[in-house]
matplotlib code that plots the C-alpha trace (Angstrom):
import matplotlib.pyplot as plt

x = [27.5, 25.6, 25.3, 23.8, 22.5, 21.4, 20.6, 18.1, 18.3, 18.6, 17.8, 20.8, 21.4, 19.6, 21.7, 24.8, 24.0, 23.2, 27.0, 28.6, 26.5, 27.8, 31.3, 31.5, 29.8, 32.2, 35.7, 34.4, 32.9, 29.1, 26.6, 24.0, 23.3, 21.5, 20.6, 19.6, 17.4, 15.5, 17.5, 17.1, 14.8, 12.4, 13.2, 11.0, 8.1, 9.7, 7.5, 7.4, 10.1, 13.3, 13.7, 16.5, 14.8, 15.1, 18.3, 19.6, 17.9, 19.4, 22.8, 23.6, 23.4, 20.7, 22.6, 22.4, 19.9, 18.9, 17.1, 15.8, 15.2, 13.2, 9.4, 7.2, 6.0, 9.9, 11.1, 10.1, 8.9, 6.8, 8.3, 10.2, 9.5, 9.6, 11.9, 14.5, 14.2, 17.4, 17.5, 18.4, 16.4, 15.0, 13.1, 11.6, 11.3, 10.3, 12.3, 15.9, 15.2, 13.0, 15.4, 18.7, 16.2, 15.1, 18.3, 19.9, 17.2, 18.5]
y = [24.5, 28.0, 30.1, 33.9, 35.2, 39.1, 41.1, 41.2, 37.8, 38.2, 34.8, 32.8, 33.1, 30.0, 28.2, 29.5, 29.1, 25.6, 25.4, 27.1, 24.9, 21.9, 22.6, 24.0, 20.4, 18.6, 20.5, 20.7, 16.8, 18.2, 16.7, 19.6, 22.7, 26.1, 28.4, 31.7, 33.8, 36.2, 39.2, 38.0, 40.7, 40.4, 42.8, 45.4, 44.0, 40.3, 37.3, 33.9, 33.2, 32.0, 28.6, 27.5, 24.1, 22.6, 23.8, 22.3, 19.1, 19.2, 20.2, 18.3, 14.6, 12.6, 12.7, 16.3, 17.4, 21.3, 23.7, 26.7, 29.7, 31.8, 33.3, 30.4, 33.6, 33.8, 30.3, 27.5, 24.8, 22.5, 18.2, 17.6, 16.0, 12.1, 12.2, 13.9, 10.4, 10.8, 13.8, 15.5, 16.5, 20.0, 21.9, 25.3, 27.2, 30.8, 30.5, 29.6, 28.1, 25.5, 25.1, 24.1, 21.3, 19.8, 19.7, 18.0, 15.1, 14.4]
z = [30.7, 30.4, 27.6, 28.1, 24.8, 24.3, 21.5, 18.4, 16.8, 12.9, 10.6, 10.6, 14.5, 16.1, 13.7, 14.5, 18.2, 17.7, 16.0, 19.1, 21.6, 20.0, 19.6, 23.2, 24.6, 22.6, 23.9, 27.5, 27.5, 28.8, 28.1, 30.1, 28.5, 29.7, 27.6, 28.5, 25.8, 28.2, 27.2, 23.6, 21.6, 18.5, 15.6, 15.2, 12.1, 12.9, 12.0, 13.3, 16.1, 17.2, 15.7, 18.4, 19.1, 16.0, 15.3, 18.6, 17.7, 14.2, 15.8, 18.8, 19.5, 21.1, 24.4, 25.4, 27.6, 26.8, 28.8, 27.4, 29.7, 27.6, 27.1, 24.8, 22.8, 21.9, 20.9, 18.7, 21.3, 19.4, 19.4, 16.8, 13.6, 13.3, 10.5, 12.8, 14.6, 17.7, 19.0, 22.5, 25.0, 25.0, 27.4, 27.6, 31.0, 32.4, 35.0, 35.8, 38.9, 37.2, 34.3, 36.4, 38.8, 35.3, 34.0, 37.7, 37.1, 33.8]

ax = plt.figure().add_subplot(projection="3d")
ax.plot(x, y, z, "-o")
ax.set_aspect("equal")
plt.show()
């Protein structure tokens, strides 16, 4: 499954992309999802960055494998938290090419 995200992200976003990532996996039965956030743009005077990563690992269950195509500068990439404890894979790549043969390994 392949989601193509543009825009300026606002608070509020990654979280509601988490939501539409999950219920998406769930009505199609996939268990592989790419997300695409290189047309996704910082808001001018924005601090901090996209915190996709642990919404998606709040969000989804431990069997989804995520790949992120995205810059690191943009997204949230550190391991999650302990206390999370199950969560799905997530991985953060530059380029799409890279993305799709981690994801067909999985």
């Amino acid at each position: 499954m392949r989601f193509e995200v543009e825009g300026r992200w606002r608070n509020g976003d990654a979280l509601k992309l988490a939501y539409m990532v999950k219920a998406a996996a769930a009505r199609l039965r996939q268990d592989h999802v790419l997300i695409d956030l290189r047309r996704v743009d910082t808001p001018p005077g924005a601090e901090g960055k996209f915190l996709i990563c642990d919404r998606l690992r709040r969000a989804l269950a431990p069997k989804i494998k995520v790949v992120l195509v995205a810059t690191p500068e943009l997204v949230d990439d550190e391991r999650a938290p302990p206390s999370i404890g199950h969560c799905p894979d997530i991985a953060l790549f530059g380029a799409e090419r890279d993305a799709i043969n981690w994801l067909s390994l999985q």
